[in-house]
C-alpha positions as CSV (number, residue, x, y, z in Angstrom):
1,X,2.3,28.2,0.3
2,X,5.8,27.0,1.1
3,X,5.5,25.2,-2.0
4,X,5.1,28.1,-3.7
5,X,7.5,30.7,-1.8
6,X,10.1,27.8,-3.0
7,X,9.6,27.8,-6.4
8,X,9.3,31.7,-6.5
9,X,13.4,31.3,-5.6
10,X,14.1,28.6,-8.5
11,X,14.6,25.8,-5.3
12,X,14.2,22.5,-7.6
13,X,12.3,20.5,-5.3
14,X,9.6,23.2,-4.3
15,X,9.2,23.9,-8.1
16,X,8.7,20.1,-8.5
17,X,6.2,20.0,-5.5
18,X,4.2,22.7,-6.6
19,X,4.3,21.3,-10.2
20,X,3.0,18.3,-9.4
21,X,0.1,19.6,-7.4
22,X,-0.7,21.5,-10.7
23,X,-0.8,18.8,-12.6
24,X,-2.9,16.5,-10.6
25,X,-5.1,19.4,-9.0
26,X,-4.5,19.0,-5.4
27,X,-5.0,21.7,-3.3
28,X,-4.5,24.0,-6.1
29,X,-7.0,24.3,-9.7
30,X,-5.5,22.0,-12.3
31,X,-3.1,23.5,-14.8
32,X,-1.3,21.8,-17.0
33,X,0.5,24.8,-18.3
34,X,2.4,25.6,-15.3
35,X,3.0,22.2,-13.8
36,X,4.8,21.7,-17.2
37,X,6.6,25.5,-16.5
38,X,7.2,24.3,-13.3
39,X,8.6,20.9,-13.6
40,X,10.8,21.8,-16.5
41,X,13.3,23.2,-14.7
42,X,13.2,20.9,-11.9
43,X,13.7,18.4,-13.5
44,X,16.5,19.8,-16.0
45,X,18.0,20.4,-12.1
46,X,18.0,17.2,-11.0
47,X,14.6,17.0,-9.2
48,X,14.0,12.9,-8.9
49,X,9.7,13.2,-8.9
50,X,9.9,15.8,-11.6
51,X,12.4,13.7,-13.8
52,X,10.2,10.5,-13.5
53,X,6.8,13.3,-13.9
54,X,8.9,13.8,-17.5
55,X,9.6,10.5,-18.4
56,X,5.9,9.3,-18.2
57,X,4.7,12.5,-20.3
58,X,7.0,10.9,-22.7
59,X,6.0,7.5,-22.3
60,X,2.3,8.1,-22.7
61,X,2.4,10.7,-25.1
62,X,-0.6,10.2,-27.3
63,X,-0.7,9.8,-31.3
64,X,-1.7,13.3,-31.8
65,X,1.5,14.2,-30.0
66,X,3.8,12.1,-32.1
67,X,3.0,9.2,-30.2
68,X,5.3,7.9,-27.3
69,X,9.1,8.8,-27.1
70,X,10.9,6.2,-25.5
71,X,14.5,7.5,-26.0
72,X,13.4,10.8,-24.0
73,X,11.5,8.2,-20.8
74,X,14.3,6.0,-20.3
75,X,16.7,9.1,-20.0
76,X,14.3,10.4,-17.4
77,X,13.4,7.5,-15.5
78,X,17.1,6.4,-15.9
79,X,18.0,9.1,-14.0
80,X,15.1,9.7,-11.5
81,X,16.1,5.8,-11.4
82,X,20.3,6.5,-10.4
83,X,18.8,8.8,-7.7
84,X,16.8,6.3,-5.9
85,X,13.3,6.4,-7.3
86,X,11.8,3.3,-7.0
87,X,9.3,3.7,-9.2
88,X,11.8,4.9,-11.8
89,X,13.7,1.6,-11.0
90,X,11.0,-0.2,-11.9
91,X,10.2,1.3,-15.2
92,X,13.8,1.5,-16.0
93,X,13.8,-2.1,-15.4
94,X,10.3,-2.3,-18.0
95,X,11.9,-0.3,-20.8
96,X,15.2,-2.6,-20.5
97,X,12.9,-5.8,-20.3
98,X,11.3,-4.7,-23.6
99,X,13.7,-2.9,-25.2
100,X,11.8,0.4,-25.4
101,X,14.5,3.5,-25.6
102,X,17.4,1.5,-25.2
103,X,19.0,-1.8,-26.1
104,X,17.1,-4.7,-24.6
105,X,18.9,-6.4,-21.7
106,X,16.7,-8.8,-19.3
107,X,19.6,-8.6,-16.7
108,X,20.0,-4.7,-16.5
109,X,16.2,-5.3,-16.3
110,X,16.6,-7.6,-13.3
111,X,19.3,-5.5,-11.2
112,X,16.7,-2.5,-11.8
113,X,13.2,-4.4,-10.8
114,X,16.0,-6.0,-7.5
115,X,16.5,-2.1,-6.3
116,X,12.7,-1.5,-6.3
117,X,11.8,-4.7,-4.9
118,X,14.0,-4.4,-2.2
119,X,12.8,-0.9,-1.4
120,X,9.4,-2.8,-1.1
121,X,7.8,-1.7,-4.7
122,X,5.1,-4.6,-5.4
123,X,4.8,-4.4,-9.0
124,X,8.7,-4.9,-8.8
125,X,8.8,-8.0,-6.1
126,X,6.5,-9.9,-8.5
127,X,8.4,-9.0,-11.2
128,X,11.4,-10.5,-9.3
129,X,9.7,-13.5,-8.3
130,X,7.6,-14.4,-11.1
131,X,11.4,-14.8,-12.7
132,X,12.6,-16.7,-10.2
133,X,9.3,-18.7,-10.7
134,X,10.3,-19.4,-14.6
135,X,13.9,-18.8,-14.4
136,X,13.7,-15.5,-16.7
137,X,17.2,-14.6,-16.6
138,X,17.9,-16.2,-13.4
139,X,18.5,-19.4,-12.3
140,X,15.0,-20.8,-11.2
141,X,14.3,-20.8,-7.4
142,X,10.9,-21.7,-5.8
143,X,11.7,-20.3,-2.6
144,X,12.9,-17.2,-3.5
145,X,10.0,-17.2,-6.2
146,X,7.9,-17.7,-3.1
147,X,9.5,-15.3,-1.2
148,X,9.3,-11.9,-3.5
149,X,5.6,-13.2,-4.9
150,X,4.4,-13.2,-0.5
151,X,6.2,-10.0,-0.5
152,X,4.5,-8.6,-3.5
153,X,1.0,-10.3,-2.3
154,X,1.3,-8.8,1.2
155,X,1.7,-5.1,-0.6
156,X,-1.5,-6.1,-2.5
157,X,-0.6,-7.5,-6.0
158,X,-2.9,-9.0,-6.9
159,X,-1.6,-10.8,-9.7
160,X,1.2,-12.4,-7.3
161,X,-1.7,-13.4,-4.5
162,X,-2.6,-15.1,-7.7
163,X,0.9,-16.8,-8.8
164,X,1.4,-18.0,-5.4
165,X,-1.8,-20.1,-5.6
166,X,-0.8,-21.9,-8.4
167,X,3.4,-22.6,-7.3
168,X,4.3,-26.4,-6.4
169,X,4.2,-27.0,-2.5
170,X,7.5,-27.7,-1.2
């Protein structure tokens, strides 16, 4: 309701809120139509969930739909990312790692997948350790390899639970 009475006054965050219930169908019947009417604006505003909502509509856009647009996702999770979004952070740090929507650059990469790990982002902190692990724009660094892949693990990556098994013993 609040949601709603928030969005009814053009308040970015309530029309981001109320958006995304829309768009995943929580508490409200699905609707595509008006989450995107919704988180437009919101995100055109400034709203952080609404830009990243925008910038994995772009990243995922099917074939049919021109296919994805990675220009128009890294300016959205770039600036969900400057905000302090830290899953933005991380796929800031993905479309720098690869190169998708902007020049590739494995250390912007790095200083974006550091923020989210040390938020506590898993898919980040094995990010961060698996390149300490092979020294992927880093120097390499067992224990600190060690450290973000137990910090990862412990959040339940399971691919880092994984990498840890198979790191030398010190």
């Amino acid at each position: 309701h609040w949601y709603s009475v928030a969005a009814e006054q053009k308040i970015p965050q309530g029309q981001a809120r109320l958006g995304l219930l829309y768009a995943e169908g929580k508490g409200v019947a699905k609707d595509e139509e008006k989450a995107r009417a919704l988180l437009a604006p919101a995100a055109e505003a400034g709203d952080p969930q609404a830009q990243l909502y925008w910038g994995k509509q772009a990243y995922t856009q099917s074939e049919q739909d021109g296919g994805p647009d990675y220009t128009e996702a890294f300016k959205w999770f770039a600036n969900a990312a400057a905000q302090g979004n830290v899953e933005a952070q991380y796929l800031t740090g993905v479309m720098y790692m690869q190169g998708q929507g902007t020049d590739k650059s494995v250390k912007k990469a790095l200083q974006f997948f550091s923020r989210a790990a040390e938020a506590g982002y898993a898919d980040a902190q094995y990010v961060v350790g698996q390149s300490y692990y092979k020294g992927l724009g880093i120097r390499q660094n067992m224990s600190e390899a060690r450290k973000w892949l137990g910090k990862a693990a412990q959040n339940g990556n399971q691919a880092a639970q994984e990498l840890l098994q198979q790191l030398p013993q010190p």
